[in-house]
MARVEXRO-104199 format. One record per residue: x, y, z of N, C-alpha, C in turn. Coordinates in Angstrom, 1 decimal, always signed. Example, Ala and Ser with C-alpha at 12.3 -4.5 7.8 and 13.67 -1.06 7.14 Angstrom:
BEGIN
@n_c1: +13.2, n_c2: -5.7, n_c3: +7.8, ca_c1: +12.3, ca_c2: -4.5, ca_c3: +7.8, c_c1: +13.2, c_c2: -3.3, c_c3: +7.8
@n_c1: +12.8, n_c2: -2.2, n_c3: +7.1, ca_c1: +13.7, ca_c2: -1.1, ca_c3: +7.1, c_c1: +12.9, c_c2: +0.0, c_c3: +7.9
//
This chain:
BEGIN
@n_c1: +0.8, n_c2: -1.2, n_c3: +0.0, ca_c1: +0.0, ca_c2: +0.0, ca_c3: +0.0, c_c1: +0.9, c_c2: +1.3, c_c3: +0.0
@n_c1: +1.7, n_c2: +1.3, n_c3: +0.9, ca_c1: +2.9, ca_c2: +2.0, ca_c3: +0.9, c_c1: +3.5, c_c2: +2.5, c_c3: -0.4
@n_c1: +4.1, n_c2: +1.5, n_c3: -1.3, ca_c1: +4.2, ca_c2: +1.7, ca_c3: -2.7, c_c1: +3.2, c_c2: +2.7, c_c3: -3.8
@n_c1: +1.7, n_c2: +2.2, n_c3: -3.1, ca_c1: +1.3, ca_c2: +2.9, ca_c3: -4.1, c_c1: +1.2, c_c2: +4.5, c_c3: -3.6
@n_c1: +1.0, n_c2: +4.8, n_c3: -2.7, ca_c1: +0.7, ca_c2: +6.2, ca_c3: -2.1, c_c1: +2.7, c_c2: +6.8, c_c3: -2.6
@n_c1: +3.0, n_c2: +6.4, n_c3: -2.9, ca_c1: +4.5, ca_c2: +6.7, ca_c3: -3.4, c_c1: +4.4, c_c2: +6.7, c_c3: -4.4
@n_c1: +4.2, n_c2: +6.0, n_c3: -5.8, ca_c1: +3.4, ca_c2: +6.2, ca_c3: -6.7, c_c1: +2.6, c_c2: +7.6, c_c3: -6.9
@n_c1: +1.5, n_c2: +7.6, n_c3: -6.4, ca_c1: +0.8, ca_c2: +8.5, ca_c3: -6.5, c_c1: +1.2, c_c2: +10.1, c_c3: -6.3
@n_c1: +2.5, n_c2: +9.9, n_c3: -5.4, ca_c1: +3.1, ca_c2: +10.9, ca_c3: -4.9, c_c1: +3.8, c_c2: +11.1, c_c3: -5.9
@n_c1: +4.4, n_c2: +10.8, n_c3: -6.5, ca_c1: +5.6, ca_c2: +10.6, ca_c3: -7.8, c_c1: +4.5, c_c2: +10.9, c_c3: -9.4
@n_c1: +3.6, n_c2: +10.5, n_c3: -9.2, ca_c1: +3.1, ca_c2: +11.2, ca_c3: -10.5, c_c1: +2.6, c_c2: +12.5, c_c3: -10.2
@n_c1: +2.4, n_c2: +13.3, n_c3: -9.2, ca_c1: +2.2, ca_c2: +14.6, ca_c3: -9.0, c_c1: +3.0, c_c2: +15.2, c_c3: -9.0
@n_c1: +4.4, n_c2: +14.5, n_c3: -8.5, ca_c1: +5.6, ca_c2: +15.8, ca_c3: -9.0, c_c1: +5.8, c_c2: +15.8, c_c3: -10.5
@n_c1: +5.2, n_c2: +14.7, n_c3: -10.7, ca_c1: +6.0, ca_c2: +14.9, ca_c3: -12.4, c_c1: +5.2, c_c2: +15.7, c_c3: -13.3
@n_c1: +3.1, n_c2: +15.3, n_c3: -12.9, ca_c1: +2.4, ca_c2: +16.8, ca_c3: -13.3, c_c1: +3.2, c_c2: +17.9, c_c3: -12.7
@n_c1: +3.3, n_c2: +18.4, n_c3: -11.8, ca_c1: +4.1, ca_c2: +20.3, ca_c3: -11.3, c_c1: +5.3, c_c2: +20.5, c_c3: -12.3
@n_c1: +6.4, n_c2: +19.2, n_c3: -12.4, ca_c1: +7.4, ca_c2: +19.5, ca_c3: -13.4, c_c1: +6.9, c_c2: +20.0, c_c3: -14.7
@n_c1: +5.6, n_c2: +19.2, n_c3: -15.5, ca_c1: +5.4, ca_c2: +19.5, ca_c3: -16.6, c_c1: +4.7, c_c2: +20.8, c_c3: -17.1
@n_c1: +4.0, n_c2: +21.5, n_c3: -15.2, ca_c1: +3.7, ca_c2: +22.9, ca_c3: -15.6, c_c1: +4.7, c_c2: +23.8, c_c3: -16.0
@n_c1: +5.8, n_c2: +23.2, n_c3: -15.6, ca_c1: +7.7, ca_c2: +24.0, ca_c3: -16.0, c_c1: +7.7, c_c2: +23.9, c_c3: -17.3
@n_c1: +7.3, n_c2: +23.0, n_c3: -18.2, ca_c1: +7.7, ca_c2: +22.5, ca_c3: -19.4, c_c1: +7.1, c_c2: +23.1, c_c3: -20.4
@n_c1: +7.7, n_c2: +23.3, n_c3: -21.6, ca_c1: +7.3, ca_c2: +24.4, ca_c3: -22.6, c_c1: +7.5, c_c2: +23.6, c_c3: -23.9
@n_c1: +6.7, n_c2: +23.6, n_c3: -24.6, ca_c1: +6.7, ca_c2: +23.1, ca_c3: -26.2, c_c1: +6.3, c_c2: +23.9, c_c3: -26.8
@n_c1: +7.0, n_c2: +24.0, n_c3: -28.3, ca_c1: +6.3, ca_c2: +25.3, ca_c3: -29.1, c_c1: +5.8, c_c2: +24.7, c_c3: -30.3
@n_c1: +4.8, n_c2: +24.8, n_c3: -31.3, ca_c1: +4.8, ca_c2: +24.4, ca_c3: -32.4, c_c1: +4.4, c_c2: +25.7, c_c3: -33.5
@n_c1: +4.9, n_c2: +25.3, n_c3: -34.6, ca_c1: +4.9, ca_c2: +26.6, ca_c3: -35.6, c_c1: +4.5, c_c2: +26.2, c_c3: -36.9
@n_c1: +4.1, n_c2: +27.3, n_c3: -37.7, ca_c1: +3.2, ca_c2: +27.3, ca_c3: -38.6, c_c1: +4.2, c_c2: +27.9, c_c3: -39.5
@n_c1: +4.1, n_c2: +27.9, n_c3: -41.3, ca_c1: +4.8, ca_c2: +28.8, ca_c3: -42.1, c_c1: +5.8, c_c2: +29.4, c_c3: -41.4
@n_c1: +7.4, n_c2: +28.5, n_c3: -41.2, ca_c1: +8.0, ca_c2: +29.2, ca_c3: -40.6, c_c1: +8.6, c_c2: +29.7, c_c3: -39.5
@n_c1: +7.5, n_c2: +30.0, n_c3: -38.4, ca_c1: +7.1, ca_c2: +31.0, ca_c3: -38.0, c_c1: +6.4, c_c2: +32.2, c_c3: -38.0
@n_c1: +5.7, n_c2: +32.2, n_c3: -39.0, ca_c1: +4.5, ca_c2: +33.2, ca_c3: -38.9, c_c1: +3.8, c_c2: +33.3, c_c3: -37.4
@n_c1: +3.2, n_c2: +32.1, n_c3: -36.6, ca_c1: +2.6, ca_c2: +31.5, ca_c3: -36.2, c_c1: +2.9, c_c2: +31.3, c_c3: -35.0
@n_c1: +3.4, n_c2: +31.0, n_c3: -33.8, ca_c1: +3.6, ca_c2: +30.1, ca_c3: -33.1, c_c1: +2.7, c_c2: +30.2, c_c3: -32.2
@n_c1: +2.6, n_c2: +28.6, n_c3: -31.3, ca_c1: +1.3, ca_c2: +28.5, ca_c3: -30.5, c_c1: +2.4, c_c2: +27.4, c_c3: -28.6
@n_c1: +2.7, n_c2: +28.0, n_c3: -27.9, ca_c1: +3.7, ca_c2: +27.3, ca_c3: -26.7, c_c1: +2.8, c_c2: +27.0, c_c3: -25.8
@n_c1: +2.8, n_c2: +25.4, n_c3: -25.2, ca_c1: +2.1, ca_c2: +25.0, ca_c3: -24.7, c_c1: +2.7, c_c2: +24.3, c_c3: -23.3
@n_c1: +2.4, n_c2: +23.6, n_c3: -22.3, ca_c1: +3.2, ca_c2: +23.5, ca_c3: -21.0, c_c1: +3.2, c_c2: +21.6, c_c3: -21.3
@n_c1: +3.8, n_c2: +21.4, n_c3: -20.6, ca_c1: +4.2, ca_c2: +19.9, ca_c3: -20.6, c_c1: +2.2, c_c2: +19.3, c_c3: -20.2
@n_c1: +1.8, n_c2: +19.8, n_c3: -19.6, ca_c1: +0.3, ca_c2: +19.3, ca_c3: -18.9, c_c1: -0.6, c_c2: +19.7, c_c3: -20.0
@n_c1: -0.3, n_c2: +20.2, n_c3: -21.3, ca_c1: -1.1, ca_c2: +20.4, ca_c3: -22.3, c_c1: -2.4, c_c2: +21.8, c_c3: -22.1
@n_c1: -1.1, n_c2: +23.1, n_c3: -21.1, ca_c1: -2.4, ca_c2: +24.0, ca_c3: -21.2, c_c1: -1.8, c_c2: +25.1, c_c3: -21.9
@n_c1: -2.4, n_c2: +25.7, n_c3: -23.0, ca_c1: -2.0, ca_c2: +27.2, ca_c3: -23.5, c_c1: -1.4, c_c2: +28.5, c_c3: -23.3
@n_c1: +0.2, n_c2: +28.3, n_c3: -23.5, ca_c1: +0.0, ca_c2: +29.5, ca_c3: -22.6, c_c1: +0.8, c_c2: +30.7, c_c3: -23.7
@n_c1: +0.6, n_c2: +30.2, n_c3: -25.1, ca_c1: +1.1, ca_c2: +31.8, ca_c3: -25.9, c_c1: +0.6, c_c2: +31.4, c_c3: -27.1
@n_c1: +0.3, n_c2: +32.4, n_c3: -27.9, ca_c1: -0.1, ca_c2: +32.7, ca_c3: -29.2, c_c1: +0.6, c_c2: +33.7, c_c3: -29.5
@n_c1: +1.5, n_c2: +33.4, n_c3: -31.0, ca_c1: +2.5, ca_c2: +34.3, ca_c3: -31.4, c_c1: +2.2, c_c2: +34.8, c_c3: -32.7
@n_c1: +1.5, n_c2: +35.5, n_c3: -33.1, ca_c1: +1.6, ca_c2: +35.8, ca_c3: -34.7, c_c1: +1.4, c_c2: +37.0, c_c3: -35.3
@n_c1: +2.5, n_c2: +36.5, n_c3: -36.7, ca_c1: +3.3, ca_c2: +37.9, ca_c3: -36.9, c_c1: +2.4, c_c2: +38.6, c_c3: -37.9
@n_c1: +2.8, n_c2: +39.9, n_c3: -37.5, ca_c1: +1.7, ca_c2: +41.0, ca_c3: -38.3, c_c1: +1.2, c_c2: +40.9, c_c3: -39.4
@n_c1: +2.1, n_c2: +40.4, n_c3: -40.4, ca_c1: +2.0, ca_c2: +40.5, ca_c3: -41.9, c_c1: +1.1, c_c2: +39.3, c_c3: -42.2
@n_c1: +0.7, n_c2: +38.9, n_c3: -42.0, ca_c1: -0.3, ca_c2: +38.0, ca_c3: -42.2, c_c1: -2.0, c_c2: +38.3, c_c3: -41.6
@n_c1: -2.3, n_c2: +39.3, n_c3: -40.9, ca_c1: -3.4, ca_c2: +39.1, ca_c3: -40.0, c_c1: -4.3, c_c2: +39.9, c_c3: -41.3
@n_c1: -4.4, n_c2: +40.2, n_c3: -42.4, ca_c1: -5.1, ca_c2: +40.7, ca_c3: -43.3, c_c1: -6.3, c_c2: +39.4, c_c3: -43.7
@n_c1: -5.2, n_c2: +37.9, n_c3: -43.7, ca_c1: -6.1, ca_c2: +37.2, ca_c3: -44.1, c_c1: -6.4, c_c2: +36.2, c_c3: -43.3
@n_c1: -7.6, n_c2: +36.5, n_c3: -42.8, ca_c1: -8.1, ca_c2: +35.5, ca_c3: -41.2, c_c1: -8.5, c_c2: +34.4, c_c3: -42.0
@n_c1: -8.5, n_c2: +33.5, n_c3: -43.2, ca_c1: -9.0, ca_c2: +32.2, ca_c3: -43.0, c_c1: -7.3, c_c2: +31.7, c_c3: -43.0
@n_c1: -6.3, n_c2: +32.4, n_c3: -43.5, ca_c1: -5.1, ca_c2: +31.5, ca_c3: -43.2, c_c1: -4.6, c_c2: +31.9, c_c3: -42.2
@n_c1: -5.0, n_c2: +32.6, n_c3: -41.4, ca_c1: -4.9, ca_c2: +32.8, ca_c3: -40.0, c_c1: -5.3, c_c2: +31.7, c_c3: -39.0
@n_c1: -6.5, n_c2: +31.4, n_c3: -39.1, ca_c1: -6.8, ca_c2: +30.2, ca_c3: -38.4, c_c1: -6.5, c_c2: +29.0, c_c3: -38.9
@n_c1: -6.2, n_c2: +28.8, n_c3: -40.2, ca_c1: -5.2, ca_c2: +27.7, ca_c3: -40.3, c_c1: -3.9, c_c2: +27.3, c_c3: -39.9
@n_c1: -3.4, n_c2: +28.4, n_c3: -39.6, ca_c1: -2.3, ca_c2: +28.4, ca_c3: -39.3, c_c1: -2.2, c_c2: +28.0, c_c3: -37.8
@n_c1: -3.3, n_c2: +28.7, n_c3: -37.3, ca_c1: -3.4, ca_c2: +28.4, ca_c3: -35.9, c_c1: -3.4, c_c2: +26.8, c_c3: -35.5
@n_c1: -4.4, n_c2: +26.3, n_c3: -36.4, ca_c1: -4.6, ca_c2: +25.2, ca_c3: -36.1, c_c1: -3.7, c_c2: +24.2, c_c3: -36.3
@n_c1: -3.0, n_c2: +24.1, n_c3: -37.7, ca_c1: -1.6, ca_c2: +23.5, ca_c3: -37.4, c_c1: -0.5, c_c2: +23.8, c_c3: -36.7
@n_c1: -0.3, n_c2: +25.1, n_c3: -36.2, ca_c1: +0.6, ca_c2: +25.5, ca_c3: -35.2, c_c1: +0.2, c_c2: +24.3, c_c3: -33.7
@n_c1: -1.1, n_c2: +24.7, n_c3: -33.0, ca_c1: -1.3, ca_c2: +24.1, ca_c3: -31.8, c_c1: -1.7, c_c2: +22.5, c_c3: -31.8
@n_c1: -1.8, n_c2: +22.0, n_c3: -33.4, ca_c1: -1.7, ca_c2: +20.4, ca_c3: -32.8, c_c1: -0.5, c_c2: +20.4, c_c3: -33.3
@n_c1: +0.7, n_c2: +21.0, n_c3: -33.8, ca_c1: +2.0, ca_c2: +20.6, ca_c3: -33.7, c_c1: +2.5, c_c2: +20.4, c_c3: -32.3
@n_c1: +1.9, n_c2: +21.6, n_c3: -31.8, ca_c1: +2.3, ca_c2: +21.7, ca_c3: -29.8, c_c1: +1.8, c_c2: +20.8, c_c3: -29.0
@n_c1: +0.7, n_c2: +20.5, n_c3: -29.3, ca_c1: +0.0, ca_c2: +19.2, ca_c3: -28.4, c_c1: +0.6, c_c2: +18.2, c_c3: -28.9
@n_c1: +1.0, n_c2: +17.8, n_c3: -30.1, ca_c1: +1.7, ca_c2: +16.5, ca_c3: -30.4, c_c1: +3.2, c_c2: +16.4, c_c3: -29.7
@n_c1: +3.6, n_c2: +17.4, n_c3: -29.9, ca_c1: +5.3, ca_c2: +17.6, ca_c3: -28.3, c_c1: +4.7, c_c2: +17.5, c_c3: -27.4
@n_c1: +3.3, n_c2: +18.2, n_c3: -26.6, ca_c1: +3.5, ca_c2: +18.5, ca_c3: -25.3, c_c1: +2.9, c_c2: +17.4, c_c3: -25.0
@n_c1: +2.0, n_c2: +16.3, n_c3: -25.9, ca_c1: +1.8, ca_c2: +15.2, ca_c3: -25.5, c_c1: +3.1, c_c2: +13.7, c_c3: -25.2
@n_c1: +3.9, n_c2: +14.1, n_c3: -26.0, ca_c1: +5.4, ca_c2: +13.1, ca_c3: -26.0, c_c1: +6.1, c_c2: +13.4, c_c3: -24.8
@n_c1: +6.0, n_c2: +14.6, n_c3: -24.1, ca_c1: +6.8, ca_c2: +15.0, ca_c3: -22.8, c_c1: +5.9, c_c2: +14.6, c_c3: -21.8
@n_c1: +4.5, n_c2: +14.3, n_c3: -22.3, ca_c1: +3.8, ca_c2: +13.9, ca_c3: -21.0, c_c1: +4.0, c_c2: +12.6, c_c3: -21.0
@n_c1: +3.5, n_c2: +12.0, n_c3: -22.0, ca_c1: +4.1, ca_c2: +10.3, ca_c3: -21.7, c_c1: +5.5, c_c2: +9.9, c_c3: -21.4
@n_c1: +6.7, n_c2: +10.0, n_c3: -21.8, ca_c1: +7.6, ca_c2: +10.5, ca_c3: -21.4, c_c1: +8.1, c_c2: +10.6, c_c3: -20.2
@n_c1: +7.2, n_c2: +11.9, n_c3: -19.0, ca_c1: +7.2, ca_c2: +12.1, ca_c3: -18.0, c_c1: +6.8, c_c2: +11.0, c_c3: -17.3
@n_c1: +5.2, n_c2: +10.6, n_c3: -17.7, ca_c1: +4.6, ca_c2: +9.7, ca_c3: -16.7, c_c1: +5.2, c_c2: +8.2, c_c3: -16.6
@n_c1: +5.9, n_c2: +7.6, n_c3: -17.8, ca_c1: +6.6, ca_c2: +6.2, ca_c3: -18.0, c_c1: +7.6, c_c2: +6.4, c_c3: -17.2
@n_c1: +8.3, n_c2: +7.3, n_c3: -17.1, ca_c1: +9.7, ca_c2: +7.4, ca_c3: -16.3, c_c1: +9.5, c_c2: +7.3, c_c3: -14.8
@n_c1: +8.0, n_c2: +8.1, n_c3: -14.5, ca_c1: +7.5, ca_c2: +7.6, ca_c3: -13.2, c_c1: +6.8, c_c2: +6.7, c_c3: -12.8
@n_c1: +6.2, n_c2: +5.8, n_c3: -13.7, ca_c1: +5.6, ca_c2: +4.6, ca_c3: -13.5, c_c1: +6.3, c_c2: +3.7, c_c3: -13.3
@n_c1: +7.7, n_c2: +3.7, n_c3: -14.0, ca_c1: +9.3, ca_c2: +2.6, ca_c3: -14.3, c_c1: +9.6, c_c2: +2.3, c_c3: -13.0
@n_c1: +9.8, n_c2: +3.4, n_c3: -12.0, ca_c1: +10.4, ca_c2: +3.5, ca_c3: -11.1, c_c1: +9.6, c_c2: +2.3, c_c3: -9.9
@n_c1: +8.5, n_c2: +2.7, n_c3: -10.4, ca_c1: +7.7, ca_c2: +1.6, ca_c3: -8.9, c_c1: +7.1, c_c2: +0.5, c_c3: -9.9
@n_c1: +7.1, n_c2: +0.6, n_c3: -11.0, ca_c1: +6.5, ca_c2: -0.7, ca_c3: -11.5, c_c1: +7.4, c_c2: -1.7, c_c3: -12.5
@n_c1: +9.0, n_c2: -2.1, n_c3: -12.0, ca_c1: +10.0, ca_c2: -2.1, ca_c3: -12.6, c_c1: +9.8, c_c2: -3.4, c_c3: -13.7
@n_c1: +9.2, n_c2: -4.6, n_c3: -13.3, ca_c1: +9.1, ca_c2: -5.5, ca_c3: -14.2, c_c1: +7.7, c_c2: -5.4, c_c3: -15.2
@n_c1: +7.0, n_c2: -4.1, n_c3: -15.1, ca_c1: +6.0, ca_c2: -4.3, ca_c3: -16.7, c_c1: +6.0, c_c2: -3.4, c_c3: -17.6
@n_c1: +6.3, n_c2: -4.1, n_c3: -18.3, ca_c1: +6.6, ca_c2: -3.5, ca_c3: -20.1, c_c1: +6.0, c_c2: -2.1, c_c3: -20.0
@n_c1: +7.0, n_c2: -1.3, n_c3: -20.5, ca_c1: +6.3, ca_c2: +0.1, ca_c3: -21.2, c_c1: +6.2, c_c2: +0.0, c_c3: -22.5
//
């Protein structure tokens, strides 16, 4: 029982680490970018001026920008959480 409450303690530091954690993903370049925290929450929207005339490739851009971000900030979260699972659950396959 002990184990597990250690466990559970060990995947909460690793959520707090991942509010430290920063992934960016970008669109044309960099026209665009959208940086997201290791826990998958939003925390910038970057886009450059010369583009804002045309809002349908605006929000395209957007949108491939932030599932580039979630696709990193989801690899640092599994990542995170297997490295904490390894630790107390040493013999099952990741």
């Amino acid at each position: 029982m002990s184990k597990l409450q250690a466990m559970k303690e060990q995947m909460e530091e690793s959520k707090k680490r991942l509010d430290n954690i920063t992934v960016e993903g970008e669109a044309e370049g960099g026209l665009v970018k959208v940086t997201l925290t290791g826990n998958r929450k939003l925390k910038n929207i970057s886009i450059d001026p010369t583009i804002v005339d045309d809002v349908e490739a605006l929000e395209d851009l957007l949108l491939i920008a932030f599932n580039r971000a979630m696709e990193k900030a989801d690899n640092v979260n599994e990542s995170e959480m297997q490295g904490a699972a390894k630790d107390f659950l040493p013999n099952m396959p990741m």
